[in-house]
VOGU-3710 file (C-alpha; in Angstrom, 3 decimals, decimal comma):
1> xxxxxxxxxx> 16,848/-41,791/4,840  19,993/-43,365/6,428  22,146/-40,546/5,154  19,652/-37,887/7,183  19,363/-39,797/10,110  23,009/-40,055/10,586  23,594/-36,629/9,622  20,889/-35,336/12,654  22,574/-37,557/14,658  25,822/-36,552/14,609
11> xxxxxxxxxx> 24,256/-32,305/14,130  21,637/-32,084/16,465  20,057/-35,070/17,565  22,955/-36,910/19,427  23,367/-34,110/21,807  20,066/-33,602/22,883  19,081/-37,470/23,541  18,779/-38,861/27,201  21,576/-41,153/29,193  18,652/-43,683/29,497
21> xxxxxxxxxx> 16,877/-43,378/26,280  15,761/-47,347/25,103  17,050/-48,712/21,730  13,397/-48,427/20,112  12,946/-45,058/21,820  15,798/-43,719/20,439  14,860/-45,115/16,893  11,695/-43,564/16,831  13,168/-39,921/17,815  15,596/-40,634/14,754
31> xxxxxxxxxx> 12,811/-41,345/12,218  10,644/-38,636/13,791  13,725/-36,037/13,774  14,326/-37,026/10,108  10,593/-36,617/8,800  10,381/-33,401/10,396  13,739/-32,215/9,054  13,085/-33,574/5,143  9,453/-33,499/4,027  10,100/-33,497/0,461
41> xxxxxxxxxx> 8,993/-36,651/-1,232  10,772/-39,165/-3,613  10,161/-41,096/-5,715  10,541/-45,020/-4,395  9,454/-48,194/-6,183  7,602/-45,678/-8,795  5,769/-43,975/-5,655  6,246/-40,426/-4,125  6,967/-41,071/-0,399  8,662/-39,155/2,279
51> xxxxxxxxxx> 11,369/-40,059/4,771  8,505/-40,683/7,404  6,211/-42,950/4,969  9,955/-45,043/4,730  10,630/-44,823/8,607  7,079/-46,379/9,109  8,022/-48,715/6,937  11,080/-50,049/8,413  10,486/-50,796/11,754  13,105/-52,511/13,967
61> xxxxxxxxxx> 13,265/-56,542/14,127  11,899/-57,654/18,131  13,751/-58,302/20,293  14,668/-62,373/20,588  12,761/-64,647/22,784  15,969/-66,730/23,559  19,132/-65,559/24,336  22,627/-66,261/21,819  23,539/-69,434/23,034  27,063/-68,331/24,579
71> xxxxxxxxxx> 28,930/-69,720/27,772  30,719/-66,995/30,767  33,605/-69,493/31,402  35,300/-68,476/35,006  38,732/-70,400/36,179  38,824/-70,595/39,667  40,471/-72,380/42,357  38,697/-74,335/45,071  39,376/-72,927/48,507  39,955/-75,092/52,120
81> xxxxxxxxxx> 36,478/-75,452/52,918  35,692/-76,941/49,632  33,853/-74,021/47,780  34,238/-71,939/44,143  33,230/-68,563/44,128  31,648/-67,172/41,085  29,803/-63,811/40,693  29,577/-63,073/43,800  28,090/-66,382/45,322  30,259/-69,683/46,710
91> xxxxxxxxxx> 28,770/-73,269/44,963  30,243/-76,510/46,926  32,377/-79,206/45,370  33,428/-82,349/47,015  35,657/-82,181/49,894  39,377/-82,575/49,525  39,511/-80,688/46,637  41,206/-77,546/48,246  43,911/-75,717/46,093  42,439/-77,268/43,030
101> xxxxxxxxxx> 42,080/-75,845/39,646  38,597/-75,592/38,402  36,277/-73,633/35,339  33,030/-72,702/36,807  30,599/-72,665/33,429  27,251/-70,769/32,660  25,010/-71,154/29,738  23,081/-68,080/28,712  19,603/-68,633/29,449  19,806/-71,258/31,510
111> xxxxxxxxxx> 19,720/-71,855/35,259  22,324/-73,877/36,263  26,106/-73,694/36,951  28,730/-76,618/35,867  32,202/-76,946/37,961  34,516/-79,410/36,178  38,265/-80,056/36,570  41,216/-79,145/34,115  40,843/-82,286/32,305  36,787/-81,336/31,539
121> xxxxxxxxxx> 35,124/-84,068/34,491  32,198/-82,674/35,819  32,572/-82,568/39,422  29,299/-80,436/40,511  26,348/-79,024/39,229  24,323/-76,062/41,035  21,281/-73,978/40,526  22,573/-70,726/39,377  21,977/-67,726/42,329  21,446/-64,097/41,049
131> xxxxxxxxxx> 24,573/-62,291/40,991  26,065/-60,852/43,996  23,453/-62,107/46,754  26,633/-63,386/48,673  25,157/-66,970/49,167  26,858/-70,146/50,104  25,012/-72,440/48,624  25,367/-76,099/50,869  23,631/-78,966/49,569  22,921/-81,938/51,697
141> xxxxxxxxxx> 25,369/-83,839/49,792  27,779/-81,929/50,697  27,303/-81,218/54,207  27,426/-84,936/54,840  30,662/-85,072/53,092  31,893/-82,522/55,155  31,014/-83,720/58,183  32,446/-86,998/57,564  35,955/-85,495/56,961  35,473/-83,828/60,066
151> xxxxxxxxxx> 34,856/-86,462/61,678  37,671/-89,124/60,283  40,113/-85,916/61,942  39,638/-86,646/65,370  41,738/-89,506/67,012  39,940/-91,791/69,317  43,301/-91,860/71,836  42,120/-91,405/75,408  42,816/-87,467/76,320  45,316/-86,225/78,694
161> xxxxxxxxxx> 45,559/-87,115/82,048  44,415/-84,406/84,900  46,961/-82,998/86,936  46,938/-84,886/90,395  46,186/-82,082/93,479  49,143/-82,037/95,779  49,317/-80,195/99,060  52,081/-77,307/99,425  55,213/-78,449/101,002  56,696/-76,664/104,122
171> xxxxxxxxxx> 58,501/-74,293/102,759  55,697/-73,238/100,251  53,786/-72,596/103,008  55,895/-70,542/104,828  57,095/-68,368/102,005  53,268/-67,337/101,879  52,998/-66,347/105,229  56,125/-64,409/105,559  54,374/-62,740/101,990  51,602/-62,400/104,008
181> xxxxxxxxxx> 53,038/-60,514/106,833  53,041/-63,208/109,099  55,843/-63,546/111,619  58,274/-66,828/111,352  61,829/-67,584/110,297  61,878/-66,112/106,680  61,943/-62,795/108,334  65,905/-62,706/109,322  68,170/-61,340/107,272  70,169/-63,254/104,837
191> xxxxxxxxxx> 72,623/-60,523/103,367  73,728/-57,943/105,023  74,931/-55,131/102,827  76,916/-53,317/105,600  79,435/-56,283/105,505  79,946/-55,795/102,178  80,133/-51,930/102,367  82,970/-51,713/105,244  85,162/-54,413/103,050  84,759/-51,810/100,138
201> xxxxxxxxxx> 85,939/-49,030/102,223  89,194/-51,068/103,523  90,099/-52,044/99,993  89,935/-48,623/98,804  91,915/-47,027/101,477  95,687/-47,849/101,585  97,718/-49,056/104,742  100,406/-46,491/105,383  103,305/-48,615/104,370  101,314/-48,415/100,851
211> xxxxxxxxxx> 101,144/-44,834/101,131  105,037/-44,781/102,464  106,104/-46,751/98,938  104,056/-45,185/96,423  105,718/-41,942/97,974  108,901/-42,424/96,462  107,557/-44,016/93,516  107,925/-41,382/89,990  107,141/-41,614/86,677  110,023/-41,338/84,389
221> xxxxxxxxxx> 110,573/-38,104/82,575  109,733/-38,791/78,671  112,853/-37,292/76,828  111,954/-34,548/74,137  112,947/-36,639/71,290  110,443/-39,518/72,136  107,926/-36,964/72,744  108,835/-35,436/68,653  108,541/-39,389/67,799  105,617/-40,334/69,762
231> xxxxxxxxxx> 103,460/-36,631/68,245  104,640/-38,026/64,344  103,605/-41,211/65,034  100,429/-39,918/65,666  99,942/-37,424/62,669  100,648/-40,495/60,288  98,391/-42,326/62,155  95,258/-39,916/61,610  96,504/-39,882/57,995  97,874/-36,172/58,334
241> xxxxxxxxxx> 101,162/-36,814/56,287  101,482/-33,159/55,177  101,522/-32,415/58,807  104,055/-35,007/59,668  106,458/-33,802/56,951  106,679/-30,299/57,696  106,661/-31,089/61,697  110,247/-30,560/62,223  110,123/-27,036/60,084  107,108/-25,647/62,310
251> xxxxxxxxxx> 108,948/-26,538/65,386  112,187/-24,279/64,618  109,934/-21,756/63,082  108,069/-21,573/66,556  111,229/-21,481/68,680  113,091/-18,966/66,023  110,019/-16,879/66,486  109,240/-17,585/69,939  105,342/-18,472/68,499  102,589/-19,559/71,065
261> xxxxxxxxxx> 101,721/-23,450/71,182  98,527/-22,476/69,803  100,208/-20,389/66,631  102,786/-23,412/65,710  99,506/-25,641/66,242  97,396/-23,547/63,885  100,190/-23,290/61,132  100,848/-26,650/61,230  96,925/-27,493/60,308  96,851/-25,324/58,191
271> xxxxxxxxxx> 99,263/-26,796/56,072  97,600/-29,814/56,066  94,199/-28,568/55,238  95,563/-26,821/51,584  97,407/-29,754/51,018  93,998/-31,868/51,582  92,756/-29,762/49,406  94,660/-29,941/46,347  94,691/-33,458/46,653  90,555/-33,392/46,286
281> xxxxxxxxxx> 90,476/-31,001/43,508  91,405/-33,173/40,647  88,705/-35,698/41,852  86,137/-32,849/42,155  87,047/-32,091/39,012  86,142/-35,385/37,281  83,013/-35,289/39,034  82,518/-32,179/37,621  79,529/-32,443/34,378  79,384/-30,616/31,179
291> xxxxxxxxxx> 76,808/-27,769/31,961  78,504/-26,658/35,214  81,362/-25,947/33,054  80,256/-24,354/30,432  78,417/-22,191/32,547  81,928/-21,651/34,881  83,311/-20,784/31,226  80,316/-18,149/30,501  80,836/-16,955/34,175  84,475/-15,745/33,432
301> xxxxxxxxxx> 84,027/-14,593/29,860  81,384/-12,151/31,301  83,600/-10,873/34,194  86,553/-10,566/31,665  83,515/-7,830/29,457  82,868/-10,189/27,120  79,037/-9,877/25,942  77,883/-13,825/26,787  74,620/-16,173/26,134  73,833/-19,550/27,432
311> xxxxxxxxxx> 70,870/-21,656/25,673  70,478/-25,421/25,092  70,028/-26,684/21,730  66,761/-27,602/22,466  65,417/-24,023/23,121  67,733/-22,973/20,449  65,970/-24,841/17,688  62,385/-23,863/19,459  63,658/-20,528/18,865  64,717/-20,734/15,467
321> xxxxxxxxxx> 61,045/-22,885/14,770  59,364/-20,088/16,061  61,246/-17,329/14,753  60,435/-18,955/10,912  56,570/-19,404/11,115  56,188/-15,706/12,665  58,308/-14,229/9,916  61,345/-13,191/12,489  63,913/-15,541/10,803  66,681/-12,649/10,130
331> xxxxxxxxxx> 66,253/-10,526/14,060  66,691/-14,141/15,511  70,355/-14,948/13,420  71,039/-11,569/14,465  70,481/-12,192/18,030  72,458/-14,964/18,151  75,063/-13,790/16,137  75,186/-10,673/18,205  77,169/-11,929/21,435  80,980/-12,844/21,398
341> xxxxxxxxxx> 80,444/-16,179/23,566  77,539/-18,318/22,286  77,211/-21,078/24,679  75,014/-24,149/23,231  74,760/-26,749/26,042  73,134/-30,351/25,178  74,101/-30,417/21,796  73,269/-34,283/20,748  71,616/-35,776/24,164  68,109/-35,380/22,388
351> xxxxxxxxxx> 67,175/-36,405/18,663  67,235/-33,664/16,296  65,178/-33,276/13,190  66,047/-32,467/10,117  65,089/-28,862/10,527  66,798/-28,685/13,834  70,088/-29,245/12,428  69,644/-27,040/9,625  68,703/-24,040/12,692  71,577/-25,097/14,592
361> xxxxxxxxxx> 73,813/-25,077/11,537  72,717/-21,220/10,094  73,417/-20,308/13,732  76,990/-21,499/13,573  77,594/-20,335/9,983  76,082/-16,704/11,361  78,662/-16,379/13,742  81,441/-18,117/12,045  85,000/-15,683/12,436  82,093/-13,257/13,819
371> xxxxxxxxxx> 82,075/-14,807/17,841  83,127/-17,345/19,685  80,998/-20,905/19,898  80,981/-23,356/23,535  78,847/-26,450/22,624  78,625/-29,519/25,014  77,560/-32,716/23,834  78,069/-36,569/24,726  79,437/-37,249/21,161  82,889/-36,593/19,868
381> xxxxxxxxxx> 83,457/-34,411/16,324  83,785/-37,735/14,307  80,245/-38,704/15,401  78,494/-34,956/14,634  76,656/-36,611/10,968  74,365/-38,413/13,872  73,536/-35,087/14,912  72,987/-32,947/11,705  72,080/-36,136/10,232  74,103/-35,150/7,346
391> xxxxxxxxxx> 78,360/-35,504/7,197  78,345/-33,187/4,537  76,704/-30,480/6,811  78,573/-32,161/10,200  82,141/-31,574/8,251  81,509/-27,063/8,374  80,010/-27,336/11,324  82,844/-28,578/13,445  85,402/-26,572/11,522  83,440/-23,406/11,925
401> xxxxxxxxxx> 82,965/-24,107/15,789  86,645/-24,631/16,125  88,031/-21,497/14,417  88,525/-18,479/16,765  87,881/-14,954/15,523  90,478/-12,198/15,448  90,183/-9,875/18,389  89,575/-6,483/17,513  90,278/-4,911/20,819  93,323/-6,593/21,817
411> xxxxxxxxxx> 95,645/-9,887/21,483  93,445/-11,782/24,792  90,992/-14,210/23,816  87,965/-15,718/25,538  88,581/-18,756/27,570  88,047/-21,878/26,297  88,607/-21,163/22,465  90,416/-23,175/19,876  93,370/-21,852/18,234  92,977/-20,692/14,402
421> xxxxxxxxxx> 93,330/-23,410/12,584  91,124/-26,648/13,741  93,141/-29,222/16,104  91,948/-32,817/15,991  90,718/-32,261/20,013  89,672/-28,704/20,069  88,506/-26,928/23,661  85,633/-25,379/22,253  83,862/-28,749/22,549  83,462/-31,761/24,930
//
């Protein structure tokens, strides 16, 4: 009977019983499922029954009267106004308690709550209120308690003394009526801006004896060598040394050549801007990562009419995967054995299997003195057995990706291959 009943269960039965179907509910359906499904009787205890006559005769065990004895043990921690929260309700312990670490303890079955410190003292005991009725339970205990704490705060001292009322003084009073509008002696004028704006006026104009001096005052004339000086100084100052070398050679060009300030000016810039230039290329070019140029290096093998293709080793060995199960093993080594410039980027950055390596490995053999190979990994040659997983298999692959074909159309090779025989750094890798 069990073996049918779980069978229907997991066929049939299961997907057609409700969300809120009862334990003993969804017995019964079971039995009643089963003994309509199997009528055929057996023979039990030397008696022909059926799996109904059995159901009926194993009914489920009640229910228990009392619950397991278990305890819901909470730790909580008793807040400033002396209370412990616990399912949704606040019980009171004793005050001056706040900040203290308590376990709030239930029995199953029984009414009561029991808060007791981390060594196990028993510090309060409450009736238990249903979950979640957001009560704060007070008992007169400890509202007395409270109170008295409250009370031993205040201080007995007399309070403060009241501010004595003083009548205004004179001048008080007389501020508030000229506020007011009231006529009296605040109204005259104690600054007079007009004094102040003919003194401006005579110290800005000058006498004419001041006029008669500064007449036959000049400023000296700068000679043209301390002017040459005085322009360098300032080139090396904006950091413009290109500029400051080749100064003196833009200055005869441009009175050889009779050139404009403007075309000696531009020249002399311009200078300084290749120079800048060249100076931030090598640093670019550190910067520069592995993909960007390999894919530079595909760039000019295709504008020098070489046929080219770029693919990580990743989608390479996808390839390859797929290319086995489908039964397309030899079109896909002729596909990549077809360009002259095979360009496998990633090569290492991601574990390879087993079959991986073998793909990657009949690709290079494929095109070995056939094409040329770019791969780009973050290992060197010596550490390629961590990527075929294999030295044996690592020691062909590296020479094979560092021999360059013979070129059948002329003497000019692709850039970025290896010469004939393998070199212990070749260019074909990274």
């Amino acid at each position: 009977m069990a073996e049918k009943a779980n069978h229907s269960a997991a066929q049939r039965w299961w997907r057609t019983l409700p969300d809120d179907a009862a334990l003993a509910a969804a017995q019964q359906g079971v039995d009643a499922l089963a003994g309509r499904m199997d009528r055929r009787r057996r023979v039990r205890g030397g008696q022909r029954v059926s799996v109904a006559e059995l159901a009926a005769a194993e009914p489920l065990r009640p229910v228990p009267v009392m619950p397991f004895p278990a305890e819901i043990t909470a730790a909580r921690t008793v807040t400033a106004q002396a209370l412990v929260a616990f399912r949704g309700n606040s019980y009171p312990v004793p005050p001056g308690l706040g900040g203290t670490a308590v376990t709030v303890t239930h029995r199953l079955g029984s009414t009561e709550v029991v808060i007791a410190t981390a060594s196990g003292a028993v510090i309060a005991r409450h009736r238990r209120i249903p979950d979640g009725a957001g009560v704060v339970v007070r008992d007169g205990g400890h509202m007395t308690a409270l109170e008295k704490a409250v009370l031993m705060s205040f201080s007995a001292a007399p309070p403060c003394r009241r501010k004595e009322g003083r009548p205004p003084p004179a001048a008080a009073l007389a501020e508030a009526a000229w506020l007011r509008g009231a006529p009296g002696p605040a109204e005259r004028v104690v600054i007079d801006l007009a004094v102040y704006a003919a003194a401006a006026t005579r110290l800005q104009t000058p006498s004419p004896a001041t006029r008669q001096r500064r007449r036959y005052v000049t400023q000296p004339q700068m000679s043209e060598a301390r002017r040459y000086q005085q322009l360098r100084a300032h080139l090396c100052s904006l950091k413009l040394n290109d500029a400051a070398e080749v100064l003196p050679r833009i200055l005869d060009e441009a009175r050889a050549e009779q050139r404009s300030v403007t075309a000696a000016l531009e020249r002399l810039l311009d200078i300084e801007v290749t120079a800048t230039g060249q100076r931030r290329l090598p640093a670019r070019m550190r910067f520069a990562c592995k993909t960007m140029l390999a894919v530079g290096l595909g760039h000019a093998a295709v504008a020098a009419g070489y046929r080219t293709c770029y693919t990580t080793a990743a989608d390479l060995v996808a390839r390859c995967h797929k290319a086995a199960i489908e039964g397309r093993w030899a079109t896909t080594m002729r596909f990549f054995a077809g360009p002259r410039l095979l360009i496998v980027d990633e090569v290492g950055y991601l574990p390879m299997q087993s079959e991986g390596a073998a793909a990657l490995f009949q690709v290079i053999t494929q095109r070995y003195l056939k094409g040329s190979i770019a791969l780009t990994t973050n290992l060197g040659i010596p550490s390629w057995g961590k990527i075929f997983d294999d030295p044996m298999v690592a020691a062909p692959c590296s020479t094979a990706s560092c021999t360059v074909p013979p070129s059948r159309e002329s003497t000019a090779r692709p850039t970025g291959c290896a010469p004939t025989r393998p070199t212990p750094a070749p260019s074909g890798t990274e």
